[in-house]
N, CA, C and O atoms as CSV, one atom per row, in Angstrom:
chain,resi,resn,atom,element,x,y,z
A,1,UNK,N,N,0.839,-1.183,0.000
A,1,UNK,CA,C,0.000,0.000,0.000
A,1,UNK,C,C,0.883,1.246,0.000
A,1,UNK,O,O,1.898,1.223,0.696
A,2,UNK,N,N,0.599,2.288,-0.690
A,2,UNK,CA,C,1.083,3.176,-0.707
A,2,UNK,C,C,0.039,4.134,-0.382
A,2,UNK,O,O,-1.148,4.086,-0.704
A,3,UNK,N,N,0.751,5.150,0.408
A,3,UNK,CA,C,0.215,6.919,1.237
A,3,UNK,C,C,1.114,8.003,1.042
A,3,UNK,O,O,2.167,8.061,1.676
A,4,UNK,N,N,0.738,8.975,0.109
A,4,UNK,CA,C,1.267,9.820,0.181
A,4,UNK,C,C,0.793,10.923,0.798
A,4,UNK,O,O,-0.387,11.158,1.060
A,5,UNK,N,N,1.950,11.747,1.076
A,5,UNK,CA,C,1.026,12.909,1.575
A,5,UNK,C,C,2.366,14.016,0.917
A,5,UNK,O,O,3.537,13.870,0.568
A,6,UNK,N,N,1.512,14.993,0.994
A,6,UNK,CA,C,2.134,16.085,0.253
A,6,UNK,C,C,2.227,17.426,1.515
A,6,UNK,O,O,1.576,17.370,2.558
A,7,UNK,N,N,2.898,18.260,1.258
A,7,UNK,CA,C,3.187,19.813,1.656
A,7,UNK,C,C,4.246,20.747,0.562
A,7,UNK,O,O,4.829,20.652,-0.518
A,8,UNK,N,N,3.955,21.919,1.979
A,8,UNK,CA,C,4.692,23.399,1.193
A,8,UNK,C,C,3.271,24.128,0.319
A,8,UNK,O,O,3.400,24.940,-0.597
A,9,UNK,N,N,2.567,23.860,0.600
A,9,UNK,CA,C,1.193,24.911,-0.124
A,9,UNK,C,C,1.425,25.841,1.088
A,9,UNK,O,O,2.052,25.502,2.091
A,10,UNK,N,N,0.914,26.921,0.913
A,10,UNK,CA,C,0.475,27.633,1.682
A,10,UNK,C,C,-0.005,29.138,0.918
A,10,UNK,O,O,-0.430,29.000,-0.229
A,11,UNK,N,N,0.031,30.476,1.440
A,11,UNK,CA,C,-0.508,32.056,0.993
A,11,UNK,C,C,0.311,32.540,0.577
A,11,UNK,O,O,1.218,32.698,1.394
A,12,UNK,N,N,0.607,33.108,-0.900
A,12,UNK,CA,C,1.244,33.503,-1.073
A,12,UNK,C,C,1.250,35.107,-2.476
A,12,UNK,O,O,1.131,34.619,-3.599
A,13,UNK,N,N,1.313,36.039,-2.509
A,13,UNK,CA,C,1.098,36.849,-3.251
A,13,UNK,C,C,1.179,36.260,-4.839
A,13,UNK,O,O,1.427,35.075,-5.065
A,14,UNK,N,N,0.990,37.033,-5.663
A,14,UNK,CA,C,0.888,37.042,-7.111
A,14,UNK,C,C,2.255,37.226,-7.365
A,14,UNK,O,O,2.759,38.252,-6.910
A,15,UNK,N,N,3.037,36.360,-8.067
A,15,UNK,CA,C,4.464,36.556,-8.549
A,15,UNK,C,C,5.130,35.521,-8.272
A,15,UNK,O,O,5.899,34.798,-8.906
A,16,UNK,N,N,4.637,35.550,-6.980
A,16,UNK,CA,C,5.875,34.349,-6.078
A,16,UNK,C,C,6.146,33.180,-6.010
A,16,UNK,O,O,6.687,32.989,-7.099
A,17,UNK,N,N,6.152,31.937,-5.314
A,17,UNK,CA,C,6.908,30.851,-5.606
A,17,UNK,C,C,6.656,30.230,-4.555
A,17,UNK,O,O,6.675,30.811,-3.470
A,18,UNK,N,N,6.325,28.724,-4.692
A,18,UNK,CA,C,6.059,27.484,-3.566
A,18,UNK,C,C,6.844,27.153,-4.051
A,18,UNK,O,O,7.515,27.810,-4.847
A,19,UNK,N,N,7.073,25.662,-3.626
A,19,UNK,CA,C,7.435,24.313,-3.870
A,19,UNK,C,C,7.152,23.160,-3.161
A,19,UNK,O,O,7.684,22.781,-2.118
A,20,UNK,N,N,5.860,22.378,-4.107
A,20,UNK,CA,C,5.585,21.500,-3.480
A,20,UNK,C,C,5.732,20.033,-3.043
A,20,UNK,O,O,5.783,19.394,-4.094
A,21,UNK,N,N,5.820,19.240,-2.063
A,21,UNK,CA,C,6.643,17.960,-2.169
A,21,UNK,C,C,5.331,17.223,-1.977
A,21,UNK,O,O,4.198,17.632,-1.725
A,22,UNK,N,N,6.007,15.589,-2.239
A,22,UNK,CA,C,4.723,14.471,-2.224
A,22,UNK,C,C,6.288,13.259,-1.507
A,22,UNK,O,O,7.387,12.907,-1.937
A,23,UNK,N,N,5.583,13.054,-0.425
A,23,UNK,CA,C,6.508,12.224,0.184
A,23,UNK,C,C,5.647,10.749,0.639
A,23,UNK,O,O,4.904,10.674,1.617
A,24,UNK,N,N,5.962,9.572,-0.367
A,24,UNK,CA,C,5.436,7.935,0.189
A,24,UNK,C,C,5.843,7.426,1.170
A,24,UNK,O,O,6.988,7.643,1.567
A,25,UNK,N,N,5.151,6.770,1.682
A,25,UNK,CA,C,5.411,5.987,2.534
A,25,UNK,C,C,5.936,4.563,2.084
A,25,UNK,O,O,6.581,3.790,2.792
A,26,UNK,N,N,5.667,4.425,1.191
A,26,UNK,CA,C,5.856,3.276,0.254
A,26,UNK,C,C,6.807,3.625,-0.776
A,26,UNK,O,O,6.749,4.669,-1.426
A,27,UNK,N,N,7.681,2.729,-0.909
A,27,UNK,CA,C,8.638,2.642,-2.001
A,27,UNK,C,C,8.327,2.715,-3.654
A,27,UNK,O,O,7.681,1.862,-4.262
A,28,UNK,N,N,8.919,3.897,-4.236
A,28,UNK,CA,C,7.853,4.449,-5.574
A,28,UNK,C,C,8.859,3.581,-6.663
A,28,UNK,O,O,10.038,3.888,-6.834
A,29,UNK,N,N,8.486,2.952,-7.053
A,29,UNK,CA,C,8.611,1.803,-8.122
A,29,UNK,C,C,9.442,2.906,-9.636
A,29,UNK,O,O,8.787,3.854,-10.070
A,30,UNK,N,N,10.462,2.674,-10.076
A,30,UNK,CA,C,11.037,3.354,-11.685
A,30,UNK,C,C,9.937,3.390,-12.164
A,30,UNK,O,O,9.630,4.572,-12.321
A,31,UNK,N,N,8.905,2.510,-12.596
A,31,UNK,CA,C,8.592,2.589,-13.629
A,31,UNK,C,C,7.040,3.278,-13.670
A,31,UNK,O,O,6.318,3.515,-14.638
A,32,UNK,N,N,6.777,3.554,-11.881
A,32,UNK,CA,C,5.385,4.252,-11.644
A,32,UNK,C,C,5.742,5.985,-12.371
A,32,UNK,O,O,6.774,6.629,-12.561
A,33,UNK,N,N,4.468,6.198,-12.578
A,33,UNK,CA,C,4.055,7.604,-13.495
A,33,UNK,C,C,3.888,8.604,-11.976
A,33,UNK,O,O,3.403,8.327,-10.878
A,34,UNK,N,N,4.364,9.525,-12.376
A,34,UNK,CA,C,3.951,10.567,-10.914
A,34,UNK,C,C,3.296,12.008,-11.561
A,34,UNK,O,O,3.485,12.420,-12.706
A,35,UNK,N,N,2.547,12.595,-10.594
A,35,UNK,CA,C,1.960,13.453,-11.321
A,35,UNK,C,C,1.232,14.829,-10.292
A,35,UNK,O,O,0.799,14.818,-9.140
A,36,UNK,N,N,1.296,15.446,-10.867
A,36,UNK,CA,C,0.389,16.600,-9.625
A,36,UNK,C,C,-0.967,17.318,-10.830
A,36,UNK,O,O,-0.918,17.877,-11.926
A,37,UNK,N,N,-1.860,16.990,-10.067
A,37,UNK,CA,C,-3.078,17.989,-10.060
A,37,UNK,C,C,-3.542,18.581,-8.923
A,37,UNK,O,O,-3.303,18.362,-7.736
A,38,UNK,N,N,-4.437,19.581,-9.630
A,38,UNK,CA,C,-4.750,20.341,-9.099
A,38,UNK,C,C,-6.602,20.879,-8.938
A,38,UNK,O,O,-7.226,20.792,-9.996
A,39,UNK,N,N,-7.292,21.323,-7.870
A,39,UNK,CA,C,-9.183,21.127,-7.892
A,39,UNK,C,C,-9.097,22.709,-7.656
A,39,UNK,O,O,-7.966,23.056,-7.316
A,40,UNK,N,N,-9.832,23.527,-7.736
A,40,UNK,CA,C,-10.079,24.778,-7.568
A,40,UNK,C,C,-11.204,24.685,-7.687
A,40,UNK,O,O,-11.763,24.187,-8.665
A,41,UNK,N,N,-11.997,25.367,-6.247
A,41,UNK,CA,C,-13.274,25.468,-5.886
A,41,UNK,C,C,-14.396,25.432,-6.887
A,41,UNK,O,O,-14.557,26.583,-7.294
A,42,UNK,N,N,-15.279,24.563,-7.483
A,42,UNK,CA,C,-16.258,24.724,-8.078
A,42,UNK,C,C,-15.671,24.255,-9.148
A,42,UNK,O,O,-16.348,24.635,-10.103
A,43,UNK,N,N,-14.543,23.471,-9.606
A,43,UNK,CA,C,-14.128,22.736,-10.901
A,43,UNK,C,C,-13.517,21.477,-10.659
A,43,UNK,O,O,-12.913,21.143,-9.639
A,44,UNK,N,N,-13.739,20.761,-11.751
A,44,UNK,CA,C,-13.077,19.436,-11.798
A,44,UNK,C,C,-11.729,19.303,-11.302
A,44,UNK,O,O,-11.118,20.371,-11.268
A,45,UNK,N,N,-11.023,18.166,-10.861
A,45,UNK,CA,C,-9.976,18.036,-10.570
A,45,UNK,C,C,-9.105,17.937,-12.188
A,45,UNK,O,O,-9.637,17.122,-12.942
A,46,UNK,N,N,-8.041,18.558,-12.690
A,46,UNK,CA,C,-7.159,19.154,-13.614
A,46,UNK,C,C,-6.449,18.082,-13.178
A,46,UNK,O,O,-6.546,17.527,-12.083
A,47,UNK,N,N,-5.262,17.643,-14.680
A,47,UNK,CA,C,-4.205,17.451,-14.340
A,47,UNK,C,C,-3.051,18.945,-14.568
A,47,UNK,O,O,-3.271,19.917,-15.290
A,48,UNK,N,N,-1.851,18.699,-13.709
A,48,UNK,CA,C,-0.904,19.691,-13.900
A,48,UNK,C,C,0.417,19.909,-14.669
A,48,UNK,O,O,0.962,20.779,-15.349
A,49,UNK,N,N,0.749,18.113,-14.004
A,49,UNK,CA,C,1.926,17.833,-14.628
A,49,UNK,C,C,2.246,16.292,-14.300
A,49,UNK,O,O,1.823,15.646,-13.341
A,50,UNK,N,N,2.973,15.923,-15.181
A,50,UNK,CA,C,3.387,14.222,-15.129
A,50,UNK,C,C,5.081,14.073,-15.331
A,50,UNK,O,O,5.799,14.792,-16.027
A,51,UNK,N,N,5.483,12.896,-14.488
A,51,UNK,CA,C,6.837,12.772,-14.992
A,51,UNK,C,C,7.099,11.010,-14.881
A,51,UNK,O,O,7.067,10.318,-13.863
A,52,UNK,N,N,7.332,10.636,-16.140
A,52,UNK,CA,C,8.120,9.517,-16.329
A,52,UNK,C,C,9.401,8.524,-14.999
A,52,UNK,O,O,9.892,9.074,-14.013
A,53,UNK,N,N,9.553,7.607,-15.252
A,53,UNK,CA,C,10.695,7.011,-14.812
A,53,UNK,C,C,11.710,7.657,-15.816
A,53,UNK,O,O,12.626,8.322,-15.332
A,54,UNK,N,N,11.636,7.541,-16.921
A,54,UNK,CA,C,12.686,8.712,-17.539
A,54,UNK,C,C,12.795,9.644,-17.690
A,54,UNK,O,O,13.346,10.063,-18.707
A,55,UNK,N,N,12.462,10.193,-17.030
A,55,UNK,CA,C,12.326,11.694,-16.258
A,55,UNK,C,C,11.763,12.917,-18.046
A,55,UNK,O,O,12.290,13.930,-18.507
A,56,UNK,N,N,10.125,11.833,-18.656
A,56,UNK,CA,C,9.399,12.400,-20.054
A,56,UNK,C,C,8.984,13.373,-18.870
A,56,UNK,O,O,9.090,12.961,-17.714
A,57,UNK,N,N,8.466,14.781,-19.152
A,57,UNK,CA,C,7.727,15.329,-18.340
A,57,UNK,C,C,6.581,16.487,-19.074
A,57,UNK,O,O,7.058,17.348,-19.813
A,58,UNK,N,N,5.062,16.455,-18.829
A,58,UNK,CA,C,3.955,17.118,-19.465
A,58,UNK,C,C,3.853,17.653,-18.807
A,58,UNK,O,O,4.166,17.368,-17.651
A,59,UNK,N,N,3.150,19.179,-19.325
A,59,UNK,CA,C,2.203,20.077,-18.699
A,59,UNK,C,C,1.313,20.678,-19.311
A,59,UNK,O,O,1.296,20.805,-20.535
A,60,UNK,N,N,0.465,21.122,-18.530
A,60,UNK,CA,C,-1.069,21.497,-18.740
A,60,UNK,C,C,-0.192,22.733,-19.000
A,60,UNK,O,O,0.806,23.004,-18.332
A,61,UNK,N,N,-0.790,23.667,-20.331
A,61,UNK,CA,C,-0.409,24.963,-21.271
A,61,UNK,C,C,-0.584,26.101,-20.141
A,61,UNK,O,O,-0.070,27.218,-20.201
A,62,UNK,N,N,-1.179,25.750,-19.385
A,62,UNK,CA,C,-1.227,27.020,-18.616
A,62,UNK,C,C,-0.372,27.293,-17.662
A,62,UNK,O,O,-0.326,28.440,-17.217
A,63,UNK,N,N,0.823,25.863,-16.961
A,63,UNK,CA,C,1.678,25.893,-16.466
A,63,UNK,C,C,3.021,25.625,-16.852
A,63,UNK,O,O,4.042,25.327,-16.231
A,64,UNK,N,N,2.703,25.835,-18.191
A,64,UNK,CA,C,4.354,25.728,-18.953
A,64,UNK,C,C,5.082,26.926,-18.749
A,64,UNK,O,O,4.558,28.036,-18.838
A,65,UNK,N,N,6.340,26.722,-18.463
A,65,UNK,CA,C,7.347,27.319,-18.409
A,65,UNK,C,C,7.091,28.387,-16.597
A,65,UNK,O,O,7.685,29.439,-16.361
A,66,UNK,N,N,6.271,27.825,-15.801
A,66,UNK,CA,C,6.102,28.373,-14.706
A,66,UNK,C,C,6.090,27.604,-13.484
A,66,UNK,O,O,5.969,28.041,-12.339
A,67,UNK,N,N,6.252,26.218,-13.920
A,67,UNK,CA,C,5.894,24.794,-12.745
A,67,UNK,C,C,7.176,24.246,-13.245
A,67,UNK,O,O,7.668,24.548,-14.332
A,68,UNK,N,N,7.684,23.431,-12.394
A,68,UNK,CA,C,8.786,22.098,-13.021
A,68,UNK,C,C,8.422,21.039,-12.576
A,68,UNK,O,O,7.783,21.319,-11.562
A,69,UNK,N,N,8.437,19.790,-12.739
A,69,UNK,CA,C,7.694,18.619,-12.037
A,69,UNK,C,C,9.128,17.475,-11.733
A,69,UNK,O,O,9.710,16.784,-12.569
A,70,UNK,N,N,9.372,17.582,-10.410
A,70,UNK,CA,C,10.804,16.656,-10.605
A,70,UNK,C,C,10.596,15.530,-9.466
A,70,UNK,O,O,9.988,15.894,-8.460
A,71,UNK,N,N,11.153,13.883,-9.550
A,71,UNK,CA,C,11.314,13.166,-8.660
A,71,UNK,C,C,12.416,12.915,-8.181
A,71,UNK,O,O,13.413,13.342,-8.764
A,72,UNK,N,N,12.521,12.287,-7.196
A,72,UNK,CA,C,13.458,11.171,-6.639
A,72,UNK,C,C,13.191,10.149,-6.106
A,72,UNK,O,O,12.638,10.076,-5.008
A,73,UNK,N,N,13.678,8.821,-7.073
A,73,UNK,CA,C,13.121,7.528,-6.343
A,73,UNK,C,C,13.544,7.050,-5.241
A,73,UNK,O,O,12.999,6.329,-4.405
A,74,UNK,N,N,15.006,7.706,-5.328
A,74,UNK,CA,C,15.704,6.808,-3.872
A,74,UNK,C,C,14.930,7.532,-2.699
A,74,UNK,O,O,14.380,6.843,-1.840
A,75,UNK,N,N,14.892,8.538,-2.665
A,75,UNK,CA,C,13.755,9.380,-1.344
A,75,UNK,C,C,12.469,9.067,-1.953
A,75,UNK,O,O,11.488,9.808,-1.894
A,76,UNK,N,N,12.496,8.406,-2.298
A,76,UNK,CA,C,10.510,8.161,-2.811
A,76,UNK,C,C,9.673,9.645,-2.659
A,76,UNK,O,O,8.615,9.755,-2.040
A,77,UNK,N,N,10.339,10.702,-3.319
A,77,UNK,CA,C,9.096,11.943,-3.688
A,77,UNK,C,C,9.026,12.576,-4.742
A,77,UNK,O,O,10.035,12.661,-5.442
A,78,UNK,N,N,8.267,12.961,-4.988
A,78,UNK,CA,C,8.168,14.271,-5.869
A,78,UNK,C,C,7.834,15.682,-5.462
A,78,UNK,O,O,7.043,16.000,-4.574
A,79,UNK,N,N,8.542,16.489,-6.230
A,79,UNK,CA,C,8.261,17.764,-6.139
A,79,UNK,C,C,7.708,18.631,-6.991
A,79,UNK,O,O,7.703,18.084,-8.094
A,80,UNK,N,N,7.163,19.871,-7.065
A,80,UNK,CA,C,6.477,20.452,-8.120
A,80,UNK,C,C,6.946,22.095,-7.967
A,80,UNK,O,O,6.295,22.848,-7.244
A,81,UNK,N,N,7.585,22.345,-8.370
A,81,UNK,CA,C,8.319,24.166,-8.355
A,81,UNK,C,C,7.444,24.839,-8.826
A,81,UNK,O,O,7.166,24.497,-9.976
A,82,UNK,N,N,6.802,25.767,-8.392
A,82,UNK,CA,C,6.487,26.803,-9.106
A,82,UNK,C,C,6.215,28.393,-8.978
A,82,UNK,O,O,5.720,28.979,-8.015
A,83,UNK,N,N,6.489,28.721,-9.715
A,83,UNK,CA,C,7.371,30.293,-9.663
A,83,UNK,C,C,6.385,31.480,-10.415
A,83,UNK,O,O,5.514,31.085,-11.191
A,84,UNK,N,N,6.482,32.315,-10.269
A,84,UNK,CA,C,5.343,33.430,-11.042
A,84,UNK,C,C,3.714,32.988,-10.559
A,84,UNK,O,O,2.589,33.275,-10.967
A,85,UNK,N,N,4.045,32.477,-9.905
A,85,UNK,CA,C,2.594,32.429,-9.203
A,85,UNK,C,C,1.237,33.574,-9.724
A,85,UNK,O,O,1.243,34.805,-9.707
A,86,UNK,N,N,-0.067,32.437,-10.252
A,86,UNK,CA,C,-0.725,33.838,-10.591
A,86,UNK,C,C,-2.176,33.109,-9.677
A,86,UNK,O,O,-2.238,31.910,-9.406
A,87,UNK,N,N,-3.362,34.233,-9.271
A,87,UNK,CA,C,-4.616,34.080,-8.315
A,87,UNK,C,C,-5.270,32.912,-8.824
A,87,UNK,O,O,-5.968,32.202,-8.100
A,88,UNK,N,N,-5.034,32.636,-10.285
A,88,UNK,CA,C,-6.041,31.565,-10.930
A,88,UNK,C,C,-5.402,29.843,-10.700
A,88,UNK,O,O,-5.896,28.781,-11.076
A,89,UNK,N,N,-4.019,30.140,-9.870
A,89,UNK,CA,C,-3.508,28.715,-9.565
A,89,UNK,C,C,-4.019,28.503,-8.195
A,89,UNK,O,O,-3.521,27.570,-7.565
A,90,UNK,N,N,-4.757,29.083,-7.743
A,90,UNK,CA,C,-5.042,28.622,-6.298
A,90,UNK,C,C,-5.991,27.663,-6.452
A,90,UNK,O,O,-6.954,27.825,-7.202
A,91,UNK,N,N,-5.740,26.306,-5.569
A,91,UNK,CA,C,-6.348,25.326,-5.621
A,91,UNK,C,C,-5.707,24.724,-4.363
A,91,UNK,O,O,-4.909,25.231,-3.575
A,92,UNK,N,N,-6.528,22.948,-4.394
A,92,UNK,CA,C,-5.797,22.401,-3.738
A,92,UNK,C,C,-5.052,21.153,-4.539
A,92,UNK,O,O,-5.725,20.415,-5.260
A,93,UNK,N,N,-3.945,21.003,-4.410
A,93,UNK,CA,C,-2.660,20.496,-4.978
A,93,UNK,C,C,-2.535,19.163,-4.842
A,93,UNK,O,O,-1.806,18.848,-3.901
A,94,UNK,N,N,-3.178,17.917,-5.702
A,94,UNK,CA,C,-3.170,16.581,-5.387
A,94,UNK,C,C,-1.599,16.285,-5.772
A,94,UNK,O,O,-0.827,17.006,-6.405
A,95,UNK,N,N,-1.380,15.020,-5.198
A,95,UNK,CA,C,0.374,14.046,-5.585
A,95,UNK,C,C,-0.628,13.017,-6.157
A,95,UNK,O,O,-1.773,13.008,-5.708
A,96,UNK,N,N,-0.189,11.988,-7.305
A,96,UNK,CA,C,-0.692,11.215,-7.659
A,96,UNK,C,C,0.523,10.072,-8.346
A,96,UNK,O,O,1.492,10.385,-9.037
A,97,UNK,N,N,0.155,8.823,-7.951
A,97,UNK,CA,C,0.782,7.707,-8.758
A,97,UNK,C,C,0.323,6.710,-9.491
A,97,UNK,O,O,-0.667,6.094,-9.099
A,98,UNK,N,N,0.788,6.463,-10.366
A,98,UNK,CA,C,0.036,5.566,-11.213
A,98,UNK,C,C,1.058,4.289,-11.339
A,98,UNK,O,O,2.138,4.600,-11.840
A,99,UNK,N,N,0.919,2.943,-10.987
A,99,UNK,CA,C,1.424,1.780,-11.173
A,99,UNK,C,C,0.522,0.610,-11.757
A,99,UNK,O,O,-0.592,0.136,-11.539
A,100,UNK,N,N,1.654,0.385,-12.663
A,100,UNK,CA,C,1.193,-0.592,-13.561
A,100,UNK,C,C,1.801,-2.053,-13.389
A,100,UNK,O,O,2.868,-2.222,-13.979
A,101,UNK,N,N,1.247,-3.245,-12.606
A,101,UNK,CA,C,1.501,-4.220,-12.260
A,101,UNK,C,C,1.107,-5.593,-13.396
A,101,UNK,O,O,0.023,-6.164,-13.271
A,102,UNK,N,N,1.947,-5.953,-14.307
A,102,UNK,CA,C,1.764,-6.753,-15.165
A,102,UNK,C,C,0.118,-5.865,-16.630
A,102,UNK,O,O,0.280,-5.226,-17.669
A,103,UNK,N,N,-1.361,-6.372,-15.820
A,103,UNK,CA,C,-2.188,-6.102,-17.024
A,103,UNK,C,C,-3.091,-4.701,-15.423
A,103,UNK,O,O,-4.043,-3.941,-15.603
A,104,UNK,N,N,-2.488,-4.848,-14.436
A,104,UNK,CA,C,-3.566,-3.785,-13.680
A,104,UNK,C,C,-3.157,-2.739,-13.383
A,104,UNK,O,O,-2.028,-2.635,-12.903
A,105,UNK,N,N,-3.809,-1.866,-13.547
A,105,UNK,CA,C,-3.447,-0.358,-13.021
A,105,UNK,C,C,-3.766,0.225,-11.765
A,105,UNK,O,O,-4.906,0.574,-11.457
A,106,UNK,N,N,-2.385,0.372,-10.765
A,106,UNK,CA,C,-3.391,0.913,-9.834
A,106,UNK,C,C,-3.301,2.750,-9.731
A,106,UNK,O,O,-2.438,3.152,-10.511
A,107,UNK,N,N,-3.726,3.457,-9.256
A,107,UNK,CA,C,-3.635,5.003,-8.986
A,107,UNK,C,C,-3.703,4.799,-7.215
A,107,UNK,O,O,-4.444,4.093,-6.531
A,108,UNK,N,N,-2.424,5.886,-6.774
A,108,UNK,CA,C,-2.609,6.182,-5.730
A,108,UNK,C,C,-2.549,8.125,-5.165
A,108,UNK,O,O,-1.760,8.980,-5.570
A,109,UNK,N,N,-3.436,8.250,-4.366
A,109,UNK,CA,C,-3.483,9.738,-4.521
A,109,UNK,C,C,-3.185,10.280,-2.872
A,109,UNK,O,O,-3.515,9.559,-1.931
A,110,UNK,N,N,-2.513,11.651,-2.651
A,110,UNK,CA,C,-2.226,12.506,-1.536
A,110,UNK,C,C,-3.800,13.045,-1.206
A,110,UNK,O,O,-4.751,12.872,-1.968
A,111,UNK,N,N,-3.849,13.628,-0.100
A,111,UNK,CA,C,-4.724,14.270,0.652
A,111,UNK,C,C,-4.562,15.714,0.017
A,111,UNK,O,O,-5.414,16.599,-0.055
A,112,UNK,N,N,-3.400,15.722,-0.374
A,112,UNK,CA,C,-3.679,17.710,-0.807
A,112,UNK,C,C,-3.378,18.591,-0.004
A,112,UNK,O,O,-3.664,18.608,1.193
A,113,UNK,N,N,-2.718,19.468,-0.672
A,113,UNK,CA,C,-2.290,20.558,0.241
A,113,UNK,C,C,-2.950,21.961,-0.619
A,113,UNK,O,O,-3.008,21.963,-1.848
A,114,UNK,N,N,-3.423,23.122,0.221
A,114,UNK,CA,C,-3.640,24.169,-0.248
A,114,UNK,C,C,-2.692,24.648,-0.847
A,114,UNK,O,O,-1.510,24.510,-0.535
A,115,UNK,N,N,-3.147,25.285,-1.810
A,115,UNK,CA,C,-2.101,26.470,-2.340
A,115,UNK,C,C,-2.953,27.786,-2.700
A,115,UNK,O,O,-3.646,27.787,-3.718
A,116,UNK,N,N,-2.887,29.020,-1.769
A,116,UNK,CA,C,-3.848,30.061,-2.538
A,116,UNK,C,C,-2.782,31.376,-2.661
A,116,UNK,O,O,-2.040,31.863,-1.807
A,117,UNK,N,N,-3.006,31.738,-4.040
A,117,UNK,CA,C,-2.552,33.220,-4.674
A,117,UNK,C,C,-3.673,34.203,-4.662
A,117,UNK,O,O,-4.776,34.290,-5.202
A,118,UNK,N,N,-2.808,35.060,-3.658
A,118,UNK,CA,C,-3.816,36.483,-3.943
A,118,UNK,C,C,-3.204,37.572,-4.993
A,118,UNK,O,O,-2.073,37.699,-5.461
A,119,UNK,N,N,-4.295,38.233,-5.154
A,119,UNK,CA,C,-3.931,39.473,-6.084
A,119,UNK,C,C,-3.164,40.808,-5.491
A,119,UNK,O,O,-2.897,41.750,-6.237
């Protein structure tokens, strides 16, 4: 079983900069997918960003070139940088894993941490 839990959200003006971590309790497998989304009040849960065991890494257009999405397996976490902070990223900040065991998939998800930008 794997539990993650995540921090480093917290208040922070328009411009500025978190960085958020996702720390398992469980040993994160090379070949599991890691990923951060994100829910903002009154909308679906988004994805944000994804990163490979070979460190492929996506993002949602609205956080390109303003988020970085990076792991480490030997510390089993991920982190999510992000810088220029604008009011419309405030949400709360899921960690997510995806493992693929022979033909099953499992997903495992964080509790979430706030993140709110004011204007």
């Amino acid at each position: 079983q794997v539990q993650l839990v995540e921090s480093g959200g917290g208040l922070v003006q328009a411009g500025g900069s978190l960085r958020l971590s996702c720390a398992s309790s469980g040993i994160i497998f090379s070949t599991d997918v890691m990923g951060w989304y994100r829910q903002a009040p009154g909308k679906q849960r988004e994805l944000v960003a994804t990163i490979t065991s070979g460190g492929s890494t996506t993002y949602t257009d609205s956080v390109k070139g303003r988020f970085t999405i990076s792991r480490d397996n030997a510390k089993n976490t991920a982190s999510l940088q992000m810088v220029s902070l604008k009011p419309e990223d405030t949400a709360v900040y899921y960690c997510k894993i995806v493992r693929r065991v022979v033909s099953t998939t499992y997903a495992y998800w964080g509790q979430g941490t706030q993140v709110t930008v004011s204007s």
